[in-house]
C-alpha positions as CSV (number, residue, x, y, z in Angstrom):
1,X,24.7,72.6,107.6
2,X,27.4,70.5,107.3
3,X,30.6,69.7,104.7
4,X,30.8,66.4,103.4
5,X,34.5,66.1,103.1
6,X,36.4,64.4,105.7
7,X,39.9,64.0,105.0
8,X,40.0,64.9,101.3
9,X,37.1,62.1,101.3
10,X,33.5,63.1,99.8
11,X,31.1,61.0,102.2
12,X,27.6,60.0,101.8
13,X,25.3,60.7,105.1
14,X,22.1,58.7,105.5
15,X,19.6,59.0,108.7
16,X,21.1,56.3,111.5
17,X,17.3,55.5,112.7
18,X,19.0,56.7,115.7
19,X,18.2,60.2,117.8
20,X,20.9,61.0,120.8
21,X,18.6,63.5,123.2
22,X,15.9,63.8,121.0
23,X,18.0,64.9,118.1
24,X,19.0,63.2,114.5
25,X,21.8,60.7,114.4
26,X,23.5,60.5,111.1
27,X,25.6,57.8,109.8
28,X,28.1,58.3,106.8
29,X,28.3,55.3,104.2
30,X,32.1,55.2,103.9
31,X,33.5,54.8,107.7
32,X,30.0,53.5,108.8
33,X,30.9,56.4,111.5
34,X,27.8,57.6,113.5
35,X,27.3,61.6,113.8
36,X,25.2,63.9,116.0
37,X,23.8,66.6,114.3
38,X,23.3,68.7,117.8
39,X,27.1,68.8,118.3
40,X,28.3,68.4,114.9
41,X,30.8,65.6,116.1
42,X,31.1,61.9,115.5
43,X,29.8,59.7,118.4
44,X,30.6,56.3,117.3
45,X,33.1,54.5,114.8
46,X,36.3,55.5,112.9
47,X,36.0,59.4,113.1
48,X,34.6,58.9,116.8
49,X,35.4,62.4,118.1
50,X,36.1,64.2,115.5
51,X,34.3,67.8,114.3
52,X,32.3,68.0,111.3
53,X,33.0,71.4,109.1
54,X,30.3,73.5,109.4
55,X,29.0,75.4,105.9
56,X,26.9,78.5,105.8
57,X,23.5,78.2,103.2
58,X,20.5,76.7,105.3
59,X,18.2,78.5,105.3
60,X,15.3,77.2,108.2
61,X,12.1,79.0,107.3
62,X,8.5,78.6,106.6
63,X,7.1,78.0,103.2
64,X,5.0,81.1,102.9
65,X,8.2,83.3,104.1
66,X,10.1,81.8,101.1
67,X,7.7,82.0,98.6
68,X,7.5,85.9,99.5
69,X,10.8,86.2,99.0
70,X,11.5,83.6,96.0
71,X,7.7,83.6,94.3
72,X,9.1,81.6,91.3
73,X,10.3,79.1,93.4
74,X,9.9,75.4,92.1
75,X,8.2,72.7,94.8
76,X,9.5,69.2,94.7
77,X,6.9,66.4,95.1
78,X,6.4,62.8,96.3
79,X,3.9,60.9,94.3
80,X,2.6,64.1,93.2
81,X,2.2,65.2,96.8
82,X,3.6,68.6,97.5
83,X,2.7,68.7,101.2
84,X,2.3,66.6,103.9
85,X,0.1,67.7,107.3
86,X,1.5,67.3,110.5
87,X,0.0,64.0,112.6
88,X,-1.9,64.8,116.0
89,X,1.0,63.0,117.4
90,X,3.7,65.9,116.4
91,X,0.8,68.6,117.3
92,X,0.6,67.4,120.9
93,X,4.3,67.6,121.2
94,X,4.8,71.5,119.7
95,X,2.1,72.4,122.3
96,X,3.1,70.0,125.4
97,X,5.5,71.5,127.9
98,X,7.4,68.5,127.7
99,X,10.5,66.9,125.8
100,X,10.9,63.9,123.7
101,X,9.2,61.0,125.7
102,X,9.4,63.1,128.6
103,X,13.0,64.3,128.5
104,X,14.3,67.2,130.7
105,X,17.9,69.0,130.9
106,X,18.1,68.9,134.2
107,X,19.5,72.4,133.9
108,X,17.2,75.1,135.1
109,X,19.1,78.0,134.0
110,X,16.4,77.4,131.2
111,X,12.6,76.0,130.5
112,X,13.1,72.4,128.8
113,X,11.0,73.8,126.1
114,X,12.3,77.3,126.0
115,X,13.1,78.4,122.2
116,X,16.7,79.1,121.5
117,X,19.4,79.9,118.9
118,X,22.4,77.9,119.6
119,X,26.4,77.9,118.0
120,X,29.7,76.5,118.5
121,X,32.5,79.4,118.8
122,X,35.9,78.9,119.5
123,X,35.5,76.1,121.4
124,X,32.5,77.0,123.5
125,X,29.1,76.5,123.0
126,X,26.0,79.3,123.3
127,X,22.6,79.6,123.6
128,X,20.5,82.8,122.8
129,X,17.0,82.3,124.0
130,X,14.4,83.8,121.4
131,X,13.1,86.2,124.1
132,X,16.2,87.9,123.8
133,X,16.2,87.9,119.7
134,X,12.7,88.7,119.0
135,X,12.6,92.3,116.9
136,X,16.6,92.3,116.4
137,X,19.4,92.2,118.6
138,X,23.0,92.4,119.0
139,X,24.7,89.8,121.8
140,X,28.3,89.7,122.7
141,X,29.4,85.9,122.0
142,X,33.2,85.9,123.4
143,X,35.0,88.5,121.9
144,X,32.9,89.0,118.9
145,X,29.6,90.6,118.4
146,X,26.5,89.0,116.8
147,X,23.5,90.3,115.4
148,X,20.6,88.1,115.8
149,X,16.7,88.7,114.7
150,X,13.8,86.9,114.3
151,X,10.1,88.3,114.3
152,X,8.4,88.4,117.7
153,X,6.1,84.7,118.2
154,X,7.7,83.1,114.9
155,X,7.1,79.5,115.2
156,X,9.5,76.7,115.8
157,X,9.9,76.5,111.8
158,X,11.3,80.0,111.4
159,X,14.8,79.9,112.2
160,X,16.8,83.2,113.4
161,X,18.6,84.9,111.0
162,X,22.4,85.8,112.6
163,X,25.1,87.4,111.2
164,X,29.0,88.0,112.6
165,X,29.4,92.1,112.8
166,X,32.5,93.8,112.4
167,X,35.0,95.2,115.0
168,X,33.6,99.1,114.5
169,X,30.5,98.6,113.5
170,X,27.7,99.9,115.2
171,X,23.8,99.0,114.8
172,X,20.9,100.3,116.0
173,X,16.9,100.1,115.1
174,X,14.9,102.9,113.3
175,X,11.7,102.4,113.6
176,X,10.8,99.3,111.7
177,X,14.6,99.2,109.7
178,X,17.9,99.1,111.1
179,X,21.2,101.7,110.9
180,X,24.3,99.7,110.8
181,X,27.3,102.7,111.4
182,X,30.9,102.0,109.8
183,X,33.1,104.3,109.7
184,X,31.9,107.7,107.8
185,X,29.0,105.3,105.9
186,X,25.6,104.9,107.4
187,X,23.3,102.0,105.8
188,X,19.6,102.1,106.8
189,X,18.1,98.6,105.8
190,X,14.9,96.8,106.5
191,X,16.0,93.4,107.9
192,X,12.8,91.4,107.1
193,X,14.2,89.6,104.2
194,X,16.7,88.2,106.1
195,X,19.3,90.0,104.2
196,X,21.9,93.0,104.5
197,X,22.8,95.1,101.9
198,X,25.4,93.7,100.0
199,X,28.2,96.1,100.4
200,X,28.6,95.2,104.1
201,X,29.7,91.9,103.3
202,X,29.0,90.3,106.5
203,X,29.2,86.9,107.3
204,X,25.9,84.6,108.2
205,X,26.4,83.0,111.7
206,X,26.6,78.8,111.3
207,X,23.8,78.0,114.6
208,X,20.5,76.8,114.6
209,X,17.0,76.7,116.3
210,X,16.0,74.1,118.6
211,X,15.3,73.3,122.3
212,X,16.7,73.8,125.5
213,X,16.7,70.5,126.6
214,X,17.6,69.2,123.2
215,X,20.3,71.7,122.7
216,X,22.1,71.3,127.1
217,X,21.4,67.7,126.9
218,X,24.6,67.5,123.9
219,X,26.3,70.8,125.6
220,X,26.4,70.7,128.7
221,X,28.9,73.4,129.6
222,X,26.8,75.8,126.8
223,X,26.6,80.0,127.9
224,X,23.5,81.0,128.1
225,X,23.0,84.4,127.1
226,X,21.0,86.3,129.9
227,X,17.2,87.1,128.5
């Protein structure tokens, strides 16, 4: 998720019609500047270049995951239509090895279609394939440690929940829960509601899901973390 201030400036993004390797090109009203979502930078225009701020608060996830966790939750509608199935055409391409009109990375350090959670940190960009994240797992990204988790064969519509640990903390599974050690405190927690207990205070990770092609066609220079 993105801010929409640039330069003390409240902008109003609208979908370009355009995709830059497979992914969605925005375009903001004021500048007419064009913006790729995949590297959070604008490609084209007045802000060519520059970074867009990135906010945490999306939340990628399916609706039944939601409504488990938010069962009064109310659904928007189009024309009184509160769902809309998925053409042949966008089936075929979730089960095809393939990219986008038959797109590859060129970089074989992953499968074009390989799952992945991907960030910008301090200048570098990462990927963490989902092999590595399924049932929880704590990756070293620079300096910094992240905890990353996602249930084993969730689908491309769950994304990974991630979360920035601190210096001393130290986390390890029980069982089906989690003990996250700081200091003399111990906090057991189930992690299935994408959520930690609210006296650790730590703070979400700004990445997203996609694929590998999508994802090293816009970074090339990305870190893969190893599986």
């Amino acid at each position: 998720m993105y801010s929409r201030v640039i330069d003390d400036e409240v902008v109003t993004f609208d979908t370009s019609g355009g995709l830059l390797n497979a992914s969605l090109v925005m375009i903001d009203h004021e500048s007419t500047s064009y913006w790729s979502i995949m590297s959070g930078r604008a490609i084209w225009g007045r802000h060519r270049g520059r970074p867009l701020q990135v906010v945490p608060g999306a939340d990628k996830t399916t609706y039944g995951d939601w409504r488990d966790r938010h069962p009064h939750t109310r659904v928007l509608s189009v024309d009184g239509n509160e769902h809309a199935t998925l053409s042949q055409r966008y089936d075929r391409y979730f089960a095809s090895p393939e990219g986008f009109r038959s797109m590859s990375s060129g970089d074989d350090r992953l499968v074009d279609k390989d799952l992945l959670y991907g960030l910008h940190e301090a200048g570098t960009s990462w990927a963490v394939p989902h092999t590595r994240i399924g049932g929880g797992a704590v990756v070293a990204i620079g300096e910094k440690r992240l905890f990353l988790w996602r249930r084993p064969g969730d689908s491309p519509f769950q994304g990974s929940a991630a979360w920035w640990l601190a210096a001393a903390d130290t986390l390890q599974p029980q069982g089906k829960s989690w003990l996250l050690r700081r200091g003399a405190d111990n906090y057991r927690f189930d992690v299935s509601n994408r959520a930690f207990p609210e006296a650790l205070d730590l703070r979400p990770a700004t990445g997203f899901d996609t694929y590998w092609y999508v994802w090293s066609l816009t970074n090339p220079d990305t870190r893969v973390i190893a599986r």
